[in-house]
C-alpha positions in Angstrom: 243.8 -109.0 88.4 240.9 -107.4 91.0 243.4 -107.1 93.5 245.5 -105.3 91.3 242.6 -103.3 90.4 241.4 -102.8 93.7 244.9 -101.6 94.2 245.1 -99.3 91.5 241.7 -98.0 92.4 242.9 -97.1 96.3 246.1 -95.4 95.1 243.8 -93.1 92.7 241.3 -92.4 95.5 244.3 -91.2 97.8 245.9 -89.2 95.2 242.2 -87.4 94.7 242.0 -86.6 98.2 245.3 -85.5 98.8 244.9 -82.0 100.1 247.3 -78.8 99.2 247.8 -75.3 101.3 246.6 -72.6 99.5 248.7 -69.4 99.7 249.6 -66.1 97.3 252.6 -65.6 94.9 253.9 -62.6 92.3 256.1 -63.0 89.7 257.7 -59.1 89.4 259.5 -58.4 86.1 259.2 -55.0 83.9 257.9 -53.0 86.5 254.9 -54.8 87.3 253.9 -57.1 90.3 251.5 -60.3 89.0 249.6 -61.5 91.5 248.5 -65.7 91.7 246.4 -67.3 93.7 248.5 -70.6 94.4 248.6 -74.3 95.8 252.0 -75.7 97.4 253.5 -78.5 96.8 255.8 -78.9 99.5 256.3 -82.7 100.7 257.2 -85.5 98.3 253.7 -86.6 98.1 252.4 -83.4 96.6 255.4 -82.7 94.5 254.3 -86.6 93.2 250.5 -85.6 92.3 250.9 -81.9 91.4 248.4 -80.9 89.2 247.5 -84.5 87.9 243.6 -85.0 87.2 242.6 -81.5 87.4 239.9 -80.3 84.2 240.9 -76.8 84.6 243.4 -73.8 86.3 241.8 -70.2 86.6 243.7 -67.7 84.6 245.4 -66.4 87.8 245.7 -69.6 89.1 249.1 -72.0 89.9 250.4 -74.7 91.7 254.5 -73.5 93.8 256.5 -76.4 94.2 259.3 -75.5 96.9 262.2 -77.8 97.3 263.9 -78.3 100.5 267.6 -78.3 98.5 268.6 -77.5 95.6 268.2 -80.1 92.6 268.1 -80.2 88.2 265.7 -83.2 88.5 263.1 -82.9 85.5 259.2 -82.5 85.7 256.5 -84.7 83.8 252.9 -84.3 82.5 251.7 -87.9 83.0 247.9 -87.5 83.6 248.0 -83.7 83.4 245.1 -82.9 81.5 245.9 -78.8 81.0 248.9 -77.4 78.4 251.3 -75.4 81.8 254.2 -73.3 81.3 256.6 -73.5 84.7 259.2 -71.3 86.0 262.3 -72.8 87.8 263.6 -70.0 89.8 266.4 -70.2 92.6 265.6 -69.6 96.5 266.0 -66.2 96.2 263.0 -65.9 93.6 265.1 -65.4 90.4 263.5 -67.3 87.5 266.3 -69.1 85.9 264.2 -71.1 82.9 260.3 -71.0 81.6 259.6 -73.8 79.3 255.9 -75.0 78.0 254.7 -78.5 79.2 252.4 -80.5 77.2 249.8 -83.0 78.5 250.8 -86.5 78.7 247.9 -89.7 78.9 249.9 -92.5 78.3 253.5 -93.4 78.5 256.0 -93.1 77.6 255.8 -89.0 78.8 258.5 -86.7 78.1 260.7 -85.4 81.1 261.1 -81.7 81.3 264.3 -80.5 82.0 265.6 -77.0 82.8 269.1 -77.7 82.2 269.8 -75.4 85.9 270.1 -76.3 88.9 266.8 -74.4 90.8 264.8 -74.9 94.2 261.6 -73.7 93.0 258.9 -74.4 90.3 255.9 -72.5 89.6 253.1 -74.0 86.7 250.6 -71.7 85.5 248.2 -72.0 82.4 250.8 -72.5 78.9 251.5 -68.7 77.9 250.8 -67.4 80.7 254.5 -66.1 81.4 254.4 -64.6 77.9 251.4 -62.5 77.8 252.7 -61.2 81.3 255.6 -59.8 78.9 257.5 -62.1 82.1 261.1 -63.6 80.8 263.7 -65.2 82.8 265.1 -63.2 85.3 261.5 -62.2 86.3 261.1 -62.6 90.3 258.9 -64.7 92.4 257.8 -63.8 95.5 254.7 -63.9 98.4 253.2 -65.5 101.2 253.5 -69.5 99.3 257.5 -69.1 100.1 257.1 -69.4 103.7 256.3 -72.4 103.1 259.7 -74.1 102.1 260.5 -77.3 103.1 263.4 -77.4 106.1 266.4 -79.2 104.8 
């Protein structure tokens, strides 16, 4: 039992400290150009912690996940204390699906799926998509894509 404790402890403490770039996205759609300050998920570690643990996401504020291929797998909200909305969009920037995300303390958690096949995920705070007026076919773009993984 403490070793399994200890264990569990370690894990958390590196999950804590994992570290993220930091980096600038838009979303364009209806004329305008929204700007986000952004972290990137990028390697499988990060796309594994995203925004787990965190108390709070500025209003302008998002985490990019960038896939190296293309893939339909589903997102999660296991110890994700904020409500998020995310945006699957393809490697050209095209959003393709926005759905809301609810947090998630104990299992078992729901799996989000997007029901496309995408290589891109951006979470912002819930609604934030729709008080931008922002619907699919909306367009990401910015400094955080040059960041994409190398197949």
């Amino acid at each position: 039992m403490r070793r399994w404790l200890w264990g569990l402890l370690g894990l958390l403490g590196l999950a804590l400290a994992l570290t993220f770039p930091k980096s600038t996205l838009y979303v364009e759609g209806n004329g305008k150009r929204h700007l986000l300050k952004v972290e990137v998920a990028d390697t499988p570690e990060r796309w594994a912690q995203g925004l787990m643990f965190r108390k709070r996401l500025g209003e302008d504020e998002g985490m990019v996940f960038l896939f190296p291929e293309p893939t339909a797998g589903g997102f999660w909200m296991k110890n994700t204390l904020i409500p998020l909305s995310i945006a699957f969009f393809d490697r050209q920037g095209v959003i393709l699906r926005i759905l809301d995300m609810e947090p998630c303390r104990a299992d078992p958690c729901p799996v989000y799926y997007p029901g496309v096949v995408y290589q891109g995920a951006l979470e912002v705070n819930q609604g934030w998509f729709r008080r931008r007026g922002l619907a699919e076919g909306a367009r990401v773009g910015g400094e955080a894509l040059k960041h994409w993984p190398q197949r």
